[in-house]
C-alpha positions in Angstrom: -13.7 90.3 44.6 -11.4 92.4 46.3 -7.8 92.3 47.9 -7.2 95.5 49.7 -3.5 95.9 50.6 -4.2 98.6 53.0 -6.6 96.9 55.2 -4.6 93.9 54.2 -8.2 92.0 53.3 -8.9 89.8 50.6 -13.0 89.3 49.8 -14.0 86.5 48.8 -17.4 87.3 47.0 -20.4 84.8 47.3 -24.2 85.0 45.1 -26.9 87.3 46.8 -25.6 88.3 49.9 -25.0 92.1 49.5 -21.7 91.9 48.6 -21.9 94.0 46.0 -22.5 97.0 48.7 -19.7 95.7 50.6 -17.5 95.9 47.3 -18.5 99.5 46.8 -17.7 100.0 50.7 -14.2 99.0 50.7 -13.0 99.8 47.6 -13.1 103.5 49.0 -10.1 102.3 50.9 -8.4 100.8 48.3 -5.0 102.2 46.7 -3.5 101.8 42.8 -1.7 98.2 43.6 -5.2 97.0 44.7 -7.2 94.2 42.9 -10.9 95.1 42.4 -13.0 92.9 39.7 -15.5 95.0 37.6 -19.4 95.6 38.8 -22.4 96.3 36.9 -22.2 99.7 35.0 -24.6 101.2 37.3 -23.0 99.9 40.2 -19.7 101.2 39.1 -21.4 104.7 39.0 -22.6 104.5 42.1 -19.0 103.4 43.3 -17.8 106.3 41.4 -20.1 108.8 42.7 -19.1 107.6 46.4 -15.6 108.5 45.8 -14.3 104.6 45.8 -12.0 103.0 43.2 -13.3 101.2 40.2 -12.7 98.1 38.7 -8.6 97.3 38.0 -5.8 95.2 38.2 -7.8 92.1 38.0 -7.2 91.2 34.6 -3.5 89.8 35.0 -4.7 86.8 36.3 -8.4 86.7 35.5 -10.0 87.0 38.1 -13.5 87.7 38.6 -16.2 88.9 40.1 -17.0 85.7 42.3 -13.4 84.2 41.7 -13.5 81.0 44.2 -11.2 81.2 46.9 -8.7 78.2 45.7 -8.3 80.1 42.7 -7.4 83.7 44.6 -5.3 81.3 46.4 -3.5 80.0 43.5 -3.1 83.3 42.0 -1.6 85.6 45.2 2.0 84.6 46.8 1.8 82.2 49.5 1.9 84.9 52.1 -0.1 87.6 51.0 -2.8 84.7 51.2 -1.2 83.5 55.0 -1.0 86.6 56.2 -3.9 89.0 54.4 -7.6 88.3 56.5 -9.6 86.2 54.1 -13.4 87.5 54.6 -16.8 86.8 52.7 -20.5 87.4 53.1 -23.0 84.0 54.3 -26.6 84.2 54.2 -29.4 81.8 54.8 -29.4 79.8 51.6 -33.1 79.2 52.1 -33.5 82.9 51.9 -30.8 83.8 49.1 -32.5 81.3 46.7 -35.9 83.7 47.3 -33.7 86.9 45.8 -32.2 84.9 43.1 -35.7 83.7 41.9 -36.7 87.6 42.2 -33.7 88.8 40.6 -33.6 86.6 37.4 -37.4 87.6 37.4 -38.5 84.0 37.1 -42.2 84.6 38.3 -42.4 86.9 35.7 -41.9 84.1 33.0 -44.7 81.7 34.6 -42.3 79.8 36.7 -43.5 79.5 40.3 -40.4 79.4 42.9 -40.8 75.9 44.0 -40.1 75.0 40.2 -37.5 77.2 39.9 -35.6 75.7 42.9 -36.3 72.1 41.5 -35.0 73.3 37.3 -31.6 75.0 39.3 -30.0 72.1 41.8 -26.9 73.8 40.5 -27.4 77.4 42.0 -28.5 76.2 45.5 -24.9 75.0 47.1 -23.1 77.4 45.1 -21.2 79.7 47.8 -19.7 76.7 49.4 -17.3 76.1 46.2 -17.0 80.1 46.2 -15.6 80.5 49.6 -15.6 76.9 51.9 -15.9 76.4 55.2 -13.5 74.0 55.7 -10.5 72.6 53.7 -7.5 74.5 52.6 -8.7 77.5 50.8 -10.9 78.3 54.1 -11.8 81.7 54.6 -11.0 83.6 58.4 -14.3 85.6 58.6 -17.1 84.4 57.8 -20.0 87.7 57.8 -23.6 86.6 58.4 -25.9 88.8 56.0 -28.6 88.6 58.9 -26.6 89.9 61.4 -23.8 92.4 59.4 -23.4 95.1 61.3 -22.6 92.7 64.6 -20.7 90.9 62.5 -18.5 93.5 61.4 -18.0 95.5 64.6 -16.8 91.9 65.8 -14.6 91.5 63.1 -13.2 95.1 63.4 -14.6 96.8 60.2 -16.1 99.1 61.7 -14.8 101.9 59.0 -16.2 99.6 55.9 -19.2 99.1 57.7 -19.9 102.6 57.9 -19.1 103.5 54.6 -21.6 100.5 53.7 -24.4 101.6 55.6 -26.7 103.0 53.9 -26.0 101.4 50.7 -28.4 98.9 48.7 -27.1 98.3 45.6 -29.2 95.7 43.5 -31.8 96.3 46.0 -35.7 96.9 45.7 -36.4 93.8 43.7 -37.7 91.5 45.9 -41.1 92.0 47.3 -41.4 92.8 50.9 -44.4 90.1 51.5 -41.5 87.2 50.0 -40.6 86.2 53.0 -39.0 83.1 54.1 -41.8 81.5 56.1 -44.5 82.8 53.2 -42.6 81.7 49.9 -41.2 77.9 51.2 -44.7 77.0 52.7 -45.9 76.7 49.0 -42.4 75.1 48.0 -42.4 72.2 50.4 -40.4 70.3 47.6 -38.0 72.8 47.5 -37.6 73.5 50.7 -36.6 69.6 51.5 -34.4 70.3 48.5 -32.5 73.6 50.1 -32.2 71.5 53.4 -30.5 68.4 51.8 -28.3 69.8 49.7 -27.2 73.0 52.0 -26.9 70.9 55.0 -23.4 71.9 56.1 -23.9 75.6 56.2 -27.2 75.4 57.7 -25.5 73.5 60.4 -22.4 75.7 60.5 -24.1 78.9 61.0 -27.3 77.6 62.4 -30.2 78.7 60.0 -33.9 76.8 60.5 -35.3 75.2 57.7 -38.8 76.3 56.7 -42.1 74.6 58.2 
């Protein structure tokens, strides 16, 4: 999480959406008075080695790395929050569950996806109580993963985009061959599961559920 007073942006980070890149991004436009939670050590290196801010100021009011965006409210004067941009990261939750599984390395302990999905109800609607999409603590941008670059020209970030490019950090753990398509159509159970209980973002931002 992020609040860049230059930029005047607050980032509201969601699970498995490559906001960790984006975090590296902008904190390279970041000043002293800015509020950047703490990454991974070897993503704080990387952020170092790129020139970019590391982790500070968050501590005052405990924020962390995927503080929710009530709680960022709460914390910030009423018009930082009114008058900063509120931005965060979406991605299709049928297709952020398949990096999860990857990243906790849950195959590798027996457990087939589909199982996985079932054994963690809690994980699958978890960015919607990060940053919601509607309510009072609603964000003003709301970046697709699938389409970030668009996204962000749209947006006008064109400078944290390019400083982003490039960047993969926590990357090369899923398999290429996990697709979408490939992993739910031997999860059937899970992907009814992903469609119930993400049904407003899926209809918000218009992502198909598997076949």
């Amino acid at each position: 999480m992020i609040i860049c007073h230059p930029l005047r942006i607050i980032f509201i980070k969601t699970k498995k959406v490559g906001g960790t890149s984006f975090e590296i991004a902008l904190s390279g436009f970041c000043g002293p008075d800015c509020v950047i939670t703490p990454l991974m050590a070897a993503d704080e290196a990387l952020r170092a080695k790129l020139g970019g801010r590391g982790a500070q100021n968050w501590e005052a009011h405990g924020f962390t790395a995927h503080s929710t965006a009530a709680e960022v409210k709460a914390a910030l004067p009423a018009e930082v929050w009114a008058s900063y941009r509120k931005v965060t990261i979406w991605r299709d939750p049928f297709d952020a569950l398949i990096s999860r599984y990857h990243w906790r390395r849950a195959g590798r302990k027996g457990l087939t996806f589909n199982d996985f999905v079932l054994r963690n109800r809690a994980l699958i609607a978890v960015n919607p109580t990060i940053a919601p999409l509607s309510g009072p603590a609603r964000l003003d941008t709301y970046l697709r993963y699938e389409r970030l670059a668009e996204d962000m020209a749209e947006a006008g970030l064109d400078e944290v985009w390019q400083a982003m490019r490039g960047l993969r950090a926590k990357g090369g753990v899923r398999p290429p061959e996990a697709t979408v398509e490939a992993v739910y159509a031997e999860a059937p159970e899970a992907a009814a599961l992903v469609a119930e209980l993400c049904a407003e973002e899926i209809a918000a931002f218009g992502y198909a559920v598997p076949r």
